[in-house]
TIRO-493683 format. One record per residue (C-alpha): z, x, y. Coordinates in steps of 0.001 Angstrom, whole numbers, plus 500000, padded with zeros to 6 digits. Layout:
<sites>
ZXY
...
</sites>
This chain:
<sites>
912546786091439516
909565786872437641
906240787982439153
904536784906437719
906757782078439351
905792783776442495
901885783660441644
902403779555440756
904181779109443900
902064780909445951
899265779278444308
900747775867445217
901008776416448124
897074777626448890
896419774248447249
898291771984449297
896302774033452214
893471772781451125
892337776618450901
891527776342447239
891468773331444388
893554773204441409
890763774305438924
890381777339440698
893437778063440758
894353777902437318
891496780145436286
892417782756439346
895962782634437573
894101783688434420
891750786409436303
895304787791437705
897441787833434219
894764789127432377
894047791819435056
897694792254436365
896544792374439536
898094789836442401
896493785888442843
895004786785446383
893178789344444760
891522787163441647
890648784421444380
888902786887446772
887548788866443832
886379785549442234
884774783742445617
887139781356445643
888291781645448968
888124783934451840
890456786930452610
891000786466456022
892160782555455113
894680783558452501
895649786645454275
895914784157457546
898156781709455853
900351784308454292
900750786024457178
902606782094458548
904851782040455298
905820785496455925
906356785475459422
904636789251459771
901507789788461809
898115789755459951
895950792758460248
892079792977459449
891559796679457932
887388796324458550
888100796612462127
890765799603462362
890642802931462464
893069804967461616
894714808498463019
894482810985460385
897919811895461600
899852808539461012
897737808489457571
899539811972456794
902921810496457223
902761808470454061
901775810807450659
898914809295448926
900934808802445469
903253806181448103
900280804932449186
899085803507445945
901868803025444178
903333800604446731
899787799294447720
900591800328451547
898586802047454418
900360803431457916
898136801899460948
900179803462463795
903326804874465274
904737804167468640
907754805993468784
910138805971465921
908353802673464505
905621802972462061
903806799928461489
902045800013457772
899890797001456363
901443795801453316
900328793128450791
903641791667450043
905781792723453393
908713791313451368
909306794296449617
912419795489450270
912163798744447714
908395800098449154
910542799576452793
913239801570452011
910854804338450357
908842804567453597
911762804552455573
912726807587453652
910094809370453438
908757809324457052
912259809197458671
910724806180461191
911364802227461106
908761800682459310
907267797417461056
905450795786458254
901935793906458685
900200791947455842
896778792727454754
894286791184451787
894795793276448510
891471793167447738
890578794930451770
893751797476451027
892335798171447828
889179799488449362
891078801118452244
893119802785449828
890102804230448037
888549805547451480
891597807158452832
893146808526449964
891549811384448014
891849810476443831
894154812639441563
890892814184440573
889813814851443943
892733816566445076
892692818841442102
889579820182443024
890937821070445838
894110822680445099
891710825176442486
888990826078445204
891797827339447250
893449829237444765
890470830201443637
890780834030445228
894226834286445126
894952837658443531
898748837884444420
899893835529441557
903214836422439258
904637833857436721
908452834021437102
910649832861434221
913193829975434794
916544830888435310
919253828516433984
922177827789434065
923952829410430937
927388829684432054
930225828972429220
932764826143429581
935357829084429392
934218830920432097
933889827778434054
937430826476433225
938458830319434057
936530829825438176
937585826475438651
941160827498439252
940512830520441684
942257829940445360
938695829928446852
937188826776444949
940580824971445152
940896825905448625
937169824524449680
937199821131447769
940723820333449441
939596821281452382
935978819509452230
937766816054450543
940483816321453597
937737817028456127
935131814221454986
938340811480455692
939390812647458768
935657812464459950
935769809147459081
932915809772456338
932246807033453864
930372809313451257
929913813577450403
926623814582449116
926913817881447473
923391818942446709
922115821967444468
918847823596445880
917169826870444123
918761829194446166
921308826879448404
923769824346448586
924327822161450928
926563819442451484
926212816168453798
928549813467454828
927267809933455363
929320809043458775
928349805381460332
925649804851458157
923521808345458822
923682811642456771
924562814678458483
924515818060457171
928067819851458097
927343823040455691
926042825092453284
928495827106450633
928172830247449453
925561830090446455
927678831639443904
930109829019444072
927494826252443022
928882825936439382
932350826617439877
932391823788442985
930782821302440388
933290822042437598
936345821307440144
934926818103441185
934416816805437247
937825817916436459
939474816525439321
937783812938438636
938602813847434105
934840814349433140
933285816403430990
932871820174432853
930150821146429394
928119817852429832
925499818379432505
922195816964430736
923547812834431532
924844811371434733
928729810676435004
931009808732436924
934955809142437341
937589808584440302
939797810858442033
942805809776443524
944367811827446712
947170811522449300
946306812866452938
948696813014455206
950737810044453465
947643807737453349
946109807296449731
942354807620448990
939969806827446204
937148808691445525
933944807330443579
932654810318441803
929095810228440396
927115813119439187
923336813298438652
921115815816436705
918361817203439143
916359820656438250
918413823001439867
922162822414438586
924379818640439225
923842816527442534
927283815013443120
928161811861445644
931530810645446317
932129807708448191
935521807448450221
937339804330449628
939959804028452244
941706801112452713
943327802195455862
939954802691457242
939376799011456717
939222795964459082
939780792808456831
940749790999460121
936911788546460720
938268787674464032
937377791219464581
933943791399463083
931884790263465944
930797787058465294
929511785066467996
931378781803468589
929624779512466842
928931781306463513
932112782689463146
933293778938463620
931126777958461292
931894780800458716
935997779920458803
934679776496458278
933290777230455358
935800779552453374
938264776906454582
936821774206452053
938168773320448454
934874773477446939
931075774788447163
929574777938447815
929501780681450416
926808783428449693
926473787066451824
923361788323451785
921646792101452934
920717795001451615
922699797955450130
925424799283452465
925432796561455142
929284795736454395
928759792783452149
931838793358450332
933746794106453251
932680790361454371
933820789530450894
937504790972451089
937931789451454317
937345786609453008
939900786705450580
942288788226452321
942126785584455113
942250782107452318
944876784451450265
947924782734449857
950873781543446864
949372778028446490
946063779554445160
944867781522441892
942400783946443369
939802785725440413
937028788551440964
934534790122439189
933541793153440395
931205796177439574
932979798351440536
936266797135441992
936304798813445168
939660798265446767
942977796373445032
943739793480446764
947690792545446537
948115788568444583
944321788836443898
943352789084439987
940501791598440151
938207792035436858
935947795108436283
932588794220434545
931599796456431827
928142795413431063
928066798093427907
930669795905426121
928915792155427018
931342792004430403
929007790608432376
929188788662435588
928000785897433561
930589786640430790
933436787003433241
932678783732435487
933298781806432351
936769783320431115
937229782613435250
936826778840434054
939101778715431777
941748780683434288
942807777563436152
941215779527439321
940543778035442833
938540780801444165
936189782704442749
934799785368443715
931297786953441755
930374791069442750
926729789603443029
924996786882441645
921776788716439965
919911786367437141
919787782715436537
922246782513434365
925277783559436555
923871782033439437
923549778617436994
927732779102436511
927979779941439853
926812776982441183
928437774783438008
931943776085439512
930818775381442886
930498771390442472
933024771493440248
935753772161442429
936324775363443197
935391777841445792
932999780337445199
931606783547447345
929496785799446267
926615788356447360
922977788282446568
920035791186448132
917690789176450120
916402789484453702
917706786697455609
919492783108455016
916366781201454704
914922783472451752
918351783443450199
917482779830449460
913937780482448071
915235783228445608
917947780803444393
915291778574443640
912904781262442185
915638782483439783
915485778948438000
917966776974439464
917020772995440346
916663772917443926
919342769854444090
922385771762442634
921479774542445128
921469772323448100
924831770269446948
926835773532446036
925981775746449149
928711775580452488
927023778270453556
924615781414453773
925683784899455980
923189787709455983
924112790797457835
923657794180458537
925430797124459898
924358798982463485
926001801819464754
927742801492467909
927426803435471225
929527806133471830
931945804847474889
932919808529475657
929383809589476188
927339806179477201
924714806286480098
921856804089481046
918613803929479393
915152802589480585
912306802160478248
908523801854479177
907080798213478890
904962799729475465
908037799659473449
909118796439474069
905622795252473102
905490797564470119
908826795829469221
907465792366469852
910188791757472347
909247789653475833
909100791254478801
911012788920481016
914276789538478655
914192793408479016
913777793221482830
917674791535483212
919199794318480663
921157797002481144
920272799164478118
922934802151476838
922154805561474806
925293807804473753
924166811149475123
926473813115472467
930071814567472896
932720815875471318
933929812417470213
930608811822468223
929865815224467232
926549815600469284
925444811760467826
925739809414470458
927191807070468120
931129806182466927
931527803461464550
929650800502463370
929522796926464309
928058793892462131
925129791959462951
925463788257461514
923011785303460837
925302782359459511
923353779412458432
925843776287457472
924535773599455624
923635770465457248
921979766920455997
918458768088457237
918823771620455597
920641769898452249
917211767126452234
914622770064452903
916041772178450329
916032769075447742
912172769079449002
911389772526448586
910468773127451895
909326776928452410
911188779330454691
909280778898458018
910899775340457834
913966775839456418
914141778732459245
912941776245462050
915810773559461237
918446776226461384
917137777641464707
917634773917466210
920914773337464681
921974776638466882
921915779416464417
920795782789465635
918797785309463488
919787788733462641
917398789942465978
918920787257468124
922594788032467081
921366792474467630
919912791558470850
923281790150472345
924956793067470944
922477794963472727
922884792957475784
926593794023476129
926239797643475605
927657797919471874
924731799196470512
921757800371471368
917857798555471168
916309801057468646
919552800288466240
918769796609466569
914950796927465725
915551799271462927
918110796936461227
916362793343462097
912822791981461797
911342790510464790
912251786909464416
913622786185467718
</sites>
């Protein structure tokens, strides 16, 4: 999806508002290309139309509040919790924090990658708000300090210092052979055993092993959150890295490019598979394995949580001969796991079964599972064609990321056979408009989908530790949730046990929006209605959004409201 289809969609659209005429939007188009700025800013730049109108009508398509930045004023504080280099990079500004949620005026609230970044960097949930470029722009300019500025700065205060001592770099100049010679010592063997058999029986889905300037530290990922569980001895750093590579056959002596291998380990008679990627950072290798364990591994949907009517739906659809089932969401919200499922469930001797896969995660027994290799020209695109000619019934595609394998994707689709695949956008309706923004005619989208499924993953209360929670009326307003619900709810908090280790949280539980296709939703897609609509006529026809589906979880104790809020946008 390039940046200018969105510009002459958008732009569309402000003319069938009546908010600007075609002329003028043809030479804001101009203004914008030749600038590389966004169209809302060459209209309000070029008095074409008024901020507050665009910003108004956005604010509709988007389904975010509207904010106007003239009449705020913001806590030094909150602006402190966002770095200025964020700040302008991602065209963003923090408003106000209630709680863990941030809320942060955004010109394209869409934007999944500035999210994440925020998320990261303040530790809070991010609410966004949309605000006129040209207003954030200015904003920017009188909250932020300029590179220059901050210079200045930095030299006045340094400008006494006295105690000042340039220390030389220390690397990293150890030989292969002396490496080769540590790796084998009882104490290295003995801690990466010990830390590999540790992270599964935690039920950990990933190790972090992280090289600071004088530490190390290492962090398992357990139900979705990072925990620290301890910091070995310095010296070790090298030696610890060298085990690793050689465990997973890469090369100990390179450490200036990133690698990526597999280990393969029996604990306690179960197999496990270990991703293995390293990273150069400044002070040695970061390395991440990711624990595939099949064991671990529900592929049982009856189990997933669906409520009745989307998981009838969703067996419905994975149940036909033909057409298309897509699973939307972010990184890490189990799309995959949705995937193999799937599979698993439709997976019998009358049908050829194919998958591409980057990478294949788990072997799945009478399924023929394809790595792609995009270095070699084995691409998704690449492999969904040899698939063709495979006399396959069901296909199924890692992820369906440029027009082209989306165009074969939905060629297989109405041409008899089954296809599921994954795609990264918020929600079911937008899954729709990216299809459509990627190239593909708006009439082969609407006959090949069954249906859409976007989901995340929430971590689930503790049952050894749960209690009753009450919240003050301001955070269900912050959270844009009505009153009247909250007052009939029995919220739950884990207070932190043994069980958990101090979290308040054991295991995770899916939150689903399944969105079947229907006449009206087939005839508004032909149309290109936008995703308010597209939203409204799935809402009637009984689907629940990601919120709606959280807040029923919520409503039955599984999980808890600040998982739900973190994980969903407020369209309830």
């Amino acid at each position: 999806m390039t940046t200018n289809v969105v510009q002459d969609r958008l732009g569309d659209l402000f003319v069938r508002e009546g908010l600007i005429s075609d002329p003028q939007l043809a030479e804001a188009l101009r203004e914008a290309r030749k600038e590389g700025t966004r169209l809302g800013f060459a209209l309000v730049k070029l008095g074409f139309a008024a901020e507050s109108d665009l910003t108004a009508m956005l604010a509709k398509q988007y389904r975010v509040p509207a904010v106007d930045l003239e009449r705020l004023e913001v806590n030094p504080k909150v602006l402190r919790l966002v770095p200025d280099e964020v700040a302008l990079k991602h065209l963003v500004i923090p408003l106000r924090r209630v709680g863990r949620l941030l809320t942060v005026a955004m010109v394209n609230p869409t934007d999944l990658g500035a999210i994440d970044d925020l998320k990261f960097i303040t530790r809070l949930d991010i609410e966004p708000v949309i605000a006129g470029e040209f207003t954030l722009r200015k904003h920017l300019e009188k909250y932020y300090a300029s590179a220059e500025e901050r210079m200045s700065e930095i030299l006045e205060d340094l400008i006494d210092e006295q105690d000042l001592e340039f220390v030389e770099e220390e690397e990293d100049d150890v030989s292969v052979a002396a490496l080769q010679a540590e790796v084998n010592n009882a104490p290295v063997v003995k801690f990466i055993n010990g830390l590999l058999t540790d992270a599964v029986f935690k039920g950990a889905s990933d190790i972090h092993i992280e090289p600071y300037e004088r530490e190390v530290r290492v962090r398992y990922r357990i139900d979705g959150a990072l925990r620290e569980v301890m910091k070995p001895p310095f010296k070790m750093k090298a030696a610890l890295t060298s085990r690793i590579k050689i465990l997973s056959d890469l090369n100990i002596a390179e450490r200036r490019v990133p690698q990526d291998g597999r280990i393969k380990m029996r604990v306690r008679r179960k197999v496990i598979d270990f991703r293995v990627s390293t990273l150069p950072v400044i002070f040695g290798e970061k390395i991440v394995l990711r624990i595939l364990d099949k064991g671990n591994l529900t592929f049982d949907l009856a189990k997933f949580g669906f409520e009745p009517k989307a998981e009838k739906d969703f067996f419905h659809a994975i149940g036909q001969p033909y057409g298309m089932v897509l699973v939307t969401g972010p990184t890490g919200s189990g799309k995959t796991t949705t995937l193999y499922s799937a599979l698993s469930r439709i997976n019998t001797e009358g049908v050829n079964i194919m998958t591409a896969e980057d990478p294949v995660e788990y072997n799945l027994h009478g399924i023929n599972q394809v790595l792609v290799r995009s270095g070699i020209g084995m691409t998704f695109a690449a492999a969904l064609r040899a698939f063709l000619r495979q006399d396959p019934n069901i296909i199924m595609v890692g992820e369906i990321r440029d027009m082209e394998t989306g165009g074969i994707a939905i060629k297989a689709a109405l041409t008899g056979h089954l296809v599921l695949s994954t795609l990264h956008t918020n929600d079911c309706p937008s899954t729709i408009t990216r299809l459509i923004d990627m190239g593909l005619e708006p009439f082969n989208v609407a006959s090949a989908l069954n249906l859409l499924t976007a989901q995340r993953l929430v971590r689930r209360v503790c049952e050894h530790c749960k209690v009753e929670v009450h919240y003050e009326e301001e955070y269900f307003r912050a959270a844009r949730l009505p009153l009247d619900w909250a007052q009939n709810v029995s919220f739950v908090r884990g207070e932190g046990c043994d069980k958990c280790d101090g979290s308040g949280y054991k295991g995770r539980q899916g939150l689903y929006e399944v969105m079947a296709m229907s006449t009206d939703l087939r005839k508004a897609i032909m149309d290109e209605r936008g995703t308010d609509e597209l939203r409204e006529i799935a809402l009637d026809e009984g689907m629940l959004t990601l919120r709606m589906d959280g807040l029923k979880k919520v409503e039955r104790g599984i999980t808890t409201l600040e998982e739900v809020i973190k994980e969903t946008s407020a369209q309830t």
